[in-house]
MIGUSE-981747 format. One line per field, with one value per atom (N, C-alpha, C): chain; x, y, z; atom name. Coordinates in Angstrom, 1 decimal, m for minus. Layout:
N
mol	(A | ...) .
u	(X | ...) .
v	(Y | ...) .
w	(Z | ...) .
atom	(CA | ...) .
// end
This chain:
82
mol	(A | A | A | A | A | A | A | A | A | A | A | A | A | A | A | A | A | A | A | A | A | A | A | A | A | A | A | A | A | A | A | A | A | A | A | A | A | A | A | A | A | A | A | A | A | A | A | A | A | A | A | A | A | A | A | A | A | A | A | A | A | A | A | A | A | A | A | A | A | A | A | A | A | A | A | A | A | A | A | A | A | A | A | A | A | A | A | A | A | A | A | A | A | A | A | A | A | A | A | A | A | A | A | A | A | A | A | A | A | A | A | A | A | A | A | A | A | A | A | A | A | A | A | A | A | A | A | A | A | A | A | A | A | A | A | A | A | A | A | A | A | A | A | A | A | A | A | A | A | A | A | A | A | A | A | A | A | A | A | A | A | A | A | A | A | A | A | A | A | A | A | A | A | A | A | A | A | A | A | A | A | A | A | A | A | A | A | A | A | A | A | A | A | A | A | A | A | A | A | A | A | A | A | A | A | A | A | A | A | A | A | A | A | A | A | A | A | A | A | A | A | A | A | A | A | A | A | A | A | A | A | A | A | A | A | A | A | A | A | A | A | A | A | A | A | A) .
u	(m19.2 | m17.8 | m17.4 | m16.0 | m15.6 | m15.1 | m15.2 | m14.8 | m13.8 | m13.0 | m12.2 | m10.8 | m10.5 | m9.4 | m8.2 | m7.4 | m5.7 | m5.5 | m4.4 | m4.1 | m2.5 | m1.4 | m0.4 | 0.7 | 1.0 | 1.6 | 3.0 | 3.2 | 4.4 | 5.3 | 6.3 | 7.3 | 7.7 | 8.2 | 8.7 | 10.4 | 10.9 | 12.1 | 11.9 | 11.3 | 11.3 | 11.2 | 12.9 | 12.8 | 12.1 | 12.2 | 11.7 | 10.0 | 9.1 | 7.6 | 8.2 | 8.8 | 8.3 | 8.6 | 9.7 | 9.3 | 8.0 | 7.6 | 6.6 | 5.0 | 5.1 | 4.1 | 4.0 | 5.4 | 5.6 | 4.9 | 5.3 | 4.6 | 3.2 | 3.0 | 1.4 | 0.8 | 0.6 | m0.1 | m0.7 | m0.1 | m0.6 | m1.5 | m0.8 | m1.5 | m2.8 | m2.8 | m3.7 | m5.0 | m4.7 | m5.6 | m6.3 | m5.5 | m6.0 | m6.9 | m6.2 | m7.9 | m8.8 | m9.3 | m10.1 | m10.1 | m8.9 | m8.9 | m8.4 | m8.2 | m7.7 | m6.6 | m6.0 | m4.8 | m4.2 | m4.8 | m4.5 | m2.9 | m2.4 | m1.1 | m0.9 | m0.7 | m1.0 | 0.2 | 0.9 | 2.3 | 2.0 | 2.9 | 3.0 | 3.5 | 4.5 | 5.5 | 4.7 | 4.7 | 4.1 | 2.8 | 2.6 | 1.4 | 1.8 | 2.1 | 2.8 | 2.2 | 1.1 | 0.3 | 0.6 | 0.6 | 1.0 | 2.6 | 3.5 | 5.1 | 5.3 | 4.4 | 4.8 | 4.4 | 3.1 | 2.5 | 3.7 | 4.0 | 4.4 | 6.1 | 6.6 | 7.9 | 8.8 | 9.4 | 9.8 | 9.7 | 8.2 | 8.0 | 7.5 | 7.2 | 6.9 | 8.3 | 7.5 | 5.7 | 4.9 | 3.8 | 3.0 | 1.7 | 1.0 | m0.6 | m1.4 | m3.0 | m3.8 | m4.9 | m5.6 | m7.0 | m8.2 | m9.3 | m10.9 | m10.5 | m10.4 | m10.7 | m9.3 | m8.5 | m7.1 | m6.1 | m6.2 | m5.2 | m3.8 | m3.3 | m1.3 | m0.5 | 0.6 | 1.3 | 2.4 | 3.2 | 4.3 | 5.4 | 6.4 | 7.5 | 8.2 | 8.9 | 9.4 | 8.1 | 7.2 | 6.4 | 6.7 | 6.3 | 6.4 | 4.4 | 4.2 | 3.6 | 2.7 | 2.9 | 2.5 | 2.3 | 3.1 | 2.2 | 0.8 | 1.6 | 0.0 | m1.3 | m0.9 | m2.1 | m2.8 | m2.0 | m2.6 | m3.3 | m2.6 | m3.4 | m4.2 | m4.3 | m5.9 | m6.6 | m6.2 | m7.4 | m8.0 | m7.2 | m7.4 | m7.7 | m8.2 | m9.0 | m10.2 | m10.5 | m11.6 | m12.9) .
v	(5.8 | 5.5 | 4.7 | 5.1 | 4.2 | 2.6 | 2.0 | 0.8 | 0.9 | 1.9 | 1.6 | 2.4 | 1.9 | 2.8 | 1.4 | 1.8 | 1.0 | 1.2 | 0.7 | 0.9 | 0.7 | 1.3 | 1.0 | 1.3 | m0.2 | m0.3 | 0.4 | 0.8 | 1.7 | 1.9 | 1.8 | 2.3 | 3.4 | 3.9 | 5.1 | 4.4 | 5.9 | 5.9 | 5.3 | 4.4 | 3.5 | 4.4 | 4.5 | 5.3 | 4.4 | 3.3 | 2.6 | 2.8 | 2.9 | 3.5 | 5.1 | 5.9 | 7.0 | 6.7 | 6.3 | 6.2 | 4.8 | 4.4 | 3.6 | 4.4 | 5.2 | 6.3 | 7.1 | 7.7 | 8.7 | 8.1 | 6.4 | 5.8 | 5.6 | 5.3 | 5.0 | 6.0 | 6.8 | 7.8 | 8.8 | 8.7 | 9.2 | 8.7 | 7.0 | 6.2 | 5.5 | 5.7 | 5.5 | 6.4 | 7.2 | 8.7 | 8.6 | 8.4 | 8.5 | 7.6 | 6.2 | 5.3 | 5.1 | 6.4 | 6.7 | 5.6 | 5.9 | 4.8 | 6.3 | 5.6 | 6.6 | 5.6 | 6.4 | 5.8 | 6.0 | 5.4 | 5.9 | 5.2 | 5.8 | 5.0 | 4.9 | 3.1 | 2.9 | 2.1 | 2.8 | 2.6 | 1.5 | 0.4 | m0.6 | m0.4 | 0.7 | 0.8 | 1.2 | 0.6 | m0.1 | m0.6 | m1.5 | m2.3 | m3.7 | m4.7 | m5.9 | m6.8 | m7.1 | m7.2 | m7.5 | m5.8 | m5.4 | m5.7 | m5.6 | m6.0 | m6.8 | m8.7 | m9.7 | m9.9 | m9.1 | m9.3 | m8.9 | m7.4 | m6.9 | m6.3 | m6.7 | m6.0 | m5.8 | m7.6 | m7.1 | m7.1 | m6.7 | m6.8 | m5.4 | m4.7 | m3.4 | m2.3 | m1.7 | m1.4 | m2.2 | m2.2 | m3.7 | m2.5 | m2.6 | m2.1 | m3.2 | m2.9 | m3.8 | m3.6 | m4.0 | m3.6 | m4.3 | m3.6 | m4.3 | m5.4 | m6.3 | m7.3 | m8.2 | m7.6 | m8.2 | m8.9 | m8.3 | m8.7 | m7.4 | m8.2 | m7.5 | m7.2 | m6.1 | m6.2 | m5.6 | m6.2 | m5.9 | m5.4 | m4.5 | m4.0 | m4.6 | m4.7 | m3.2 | m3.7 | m2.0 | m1.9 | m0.6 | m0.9 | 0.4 | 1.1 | 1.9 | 2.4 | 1.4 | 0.9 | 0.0 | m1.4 | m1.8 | m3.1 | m2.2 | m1.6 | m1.0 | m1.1 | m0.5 | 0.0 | m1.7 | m2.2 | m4.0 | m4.6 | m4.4 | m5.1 | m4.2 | m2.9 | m2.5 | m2.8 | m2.9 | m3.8 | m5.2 | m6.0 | m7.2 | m6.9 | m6.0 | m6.1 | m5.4 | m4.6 | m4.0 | m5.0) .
w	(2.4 | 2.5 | 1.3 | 0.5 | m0.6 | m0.1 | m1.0 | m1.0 | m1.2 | m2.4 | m3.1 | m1.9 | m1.1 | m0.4 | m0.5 | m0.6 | m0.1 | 1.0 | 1.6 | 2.9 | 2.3 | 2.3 | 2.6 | 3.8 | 4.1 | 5.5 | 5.3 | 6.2 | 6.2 | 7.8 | 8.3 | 9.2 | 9.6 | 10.5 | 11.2 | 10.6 | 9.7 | 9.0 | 8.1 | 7.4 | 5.8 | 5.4 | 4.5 | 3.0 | 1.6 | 1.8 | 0.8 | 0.8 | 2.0 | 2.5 | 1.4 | 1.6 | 1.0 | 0.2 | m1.0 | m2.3 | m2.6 | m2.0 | m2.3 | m2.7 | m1.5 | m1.2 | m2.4 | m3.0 | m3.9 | m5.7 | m5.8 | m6.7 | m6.9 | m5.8 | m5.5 | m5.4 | m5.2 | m5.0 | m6.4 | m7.3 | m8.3 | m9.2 | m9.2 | m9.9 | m9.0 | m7.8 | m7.1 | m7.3 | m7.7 | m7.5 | m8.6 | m9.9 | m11.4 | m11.5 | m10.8 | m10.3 | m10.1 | m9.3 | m8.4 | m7.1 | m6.3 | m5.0 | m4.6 | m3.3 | m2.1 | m1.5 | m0.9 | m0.1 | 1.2 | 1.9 | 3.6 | 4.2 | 4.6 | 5.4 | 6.5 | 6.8 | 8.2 | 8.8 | 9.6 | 10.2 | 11.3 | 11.2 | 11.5 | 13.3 | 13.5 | 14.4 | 15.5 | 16.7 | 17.8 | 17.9 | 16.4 | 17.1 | 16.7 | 17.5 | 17.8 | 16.6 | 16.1 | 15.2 | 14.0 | 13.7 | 11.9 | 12.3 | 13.4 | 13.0 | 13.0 | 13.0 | 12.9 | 11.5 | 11.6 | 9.7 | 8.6 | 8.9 | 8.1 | 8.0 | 9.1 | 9.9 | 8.9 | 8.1 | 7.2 | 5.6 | 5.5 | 4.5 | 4.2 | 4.3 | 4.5 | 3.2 | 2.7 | 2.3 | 1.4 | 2.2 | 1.2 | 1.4 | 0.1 | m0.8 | m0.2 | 0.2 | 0.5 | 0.4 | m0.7 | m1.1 | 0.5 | 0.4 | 1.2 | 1.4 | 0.5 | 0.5 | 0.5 | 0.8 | 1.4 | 0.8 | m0.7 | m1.8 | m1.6 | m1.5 | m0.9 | m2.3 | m2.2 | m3.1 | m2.6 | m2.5 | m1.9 | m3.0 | m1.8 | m2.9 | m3.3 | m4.4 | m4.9 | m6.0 | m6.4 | m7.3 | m8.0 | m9.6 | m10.5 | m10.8 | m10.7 | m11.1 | m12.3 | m13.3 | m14.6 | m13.5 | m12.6 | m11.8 | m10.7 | m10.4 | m9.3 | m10.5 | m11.4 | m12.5 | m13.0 | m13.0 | m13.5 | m12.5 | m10.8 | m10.0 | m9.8 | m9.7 | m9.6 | m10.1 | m11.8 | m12.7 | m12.8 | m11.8 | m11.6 | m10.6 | m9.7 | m8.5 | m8.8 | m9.5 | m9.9 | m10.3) .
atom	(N | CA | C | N | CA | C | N | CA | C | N | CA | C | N | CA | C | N | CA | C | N | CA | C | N | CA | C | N | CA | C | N | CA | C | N | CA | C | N | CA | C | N | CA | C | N | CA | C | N | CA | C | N | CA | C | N | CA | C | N | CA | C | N | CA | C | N | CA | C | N | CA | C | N | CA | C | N | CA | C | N | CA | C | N | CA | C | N | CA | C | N | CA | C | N | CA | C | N | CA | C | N | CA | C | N | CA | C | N | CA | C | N | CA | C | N | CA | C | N | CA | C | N | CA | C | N | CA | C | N | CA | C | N | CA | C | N | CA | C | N | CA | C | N | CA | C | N | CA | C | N | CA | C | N | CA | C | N | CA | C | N | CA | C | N | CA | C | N | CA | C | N | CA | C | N | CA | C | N | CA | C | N | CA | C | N | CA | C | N | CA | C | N | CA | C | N | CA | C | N | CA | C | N | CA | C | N | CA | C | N | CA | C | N | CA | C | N | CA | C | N | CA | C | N | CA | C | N | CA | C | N | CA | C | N | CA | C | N | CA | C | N | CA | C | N | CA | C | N | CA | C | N | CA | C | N | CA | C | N | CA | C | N | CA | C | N | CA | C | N | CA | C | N | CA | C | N | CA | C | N | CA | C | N | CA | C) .
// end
């Protein structure tokens, strides 16, 4: 199994999660990470974590990046997480 996966948290209706998704995802990939999306909406949990902060990036080891992100910041914190 990779290490290298993201998790980004995402909502039921956030338009802001799909363009977030639509950024990341490219630049995610050219990285070689993966990017799984894990919807926050009904687990009591992730919606005090993340309710309204959402969409937030979150590497293994639990370094966050919350929006708003361009493409050229994802690509820098990945390389400072690498």
């Amino acid at each position: 199994m990779s290490l290298n996966i993201l998790v980004l948290y995402t909502g039921s209706g956030c338009h802001l999660c799909e363009q977030a998704r639509a950024v990341a995802e490219p630049v995610v990939a050219q990285a070689g990470w993966s990017l799984v999306e894990h919807s926050i909406t009904g687990n009591a949990e992730l919606t005090a974590a993340y309710g309204i902060r959402i969409p937030v990036l979150r590497t293994p080891d639990g370094r966050e990046l919350g929006w708003p992100f361009s493409a050229g910041k994802i690509r820098r914190w990945l390389l400072a997480t690498s």
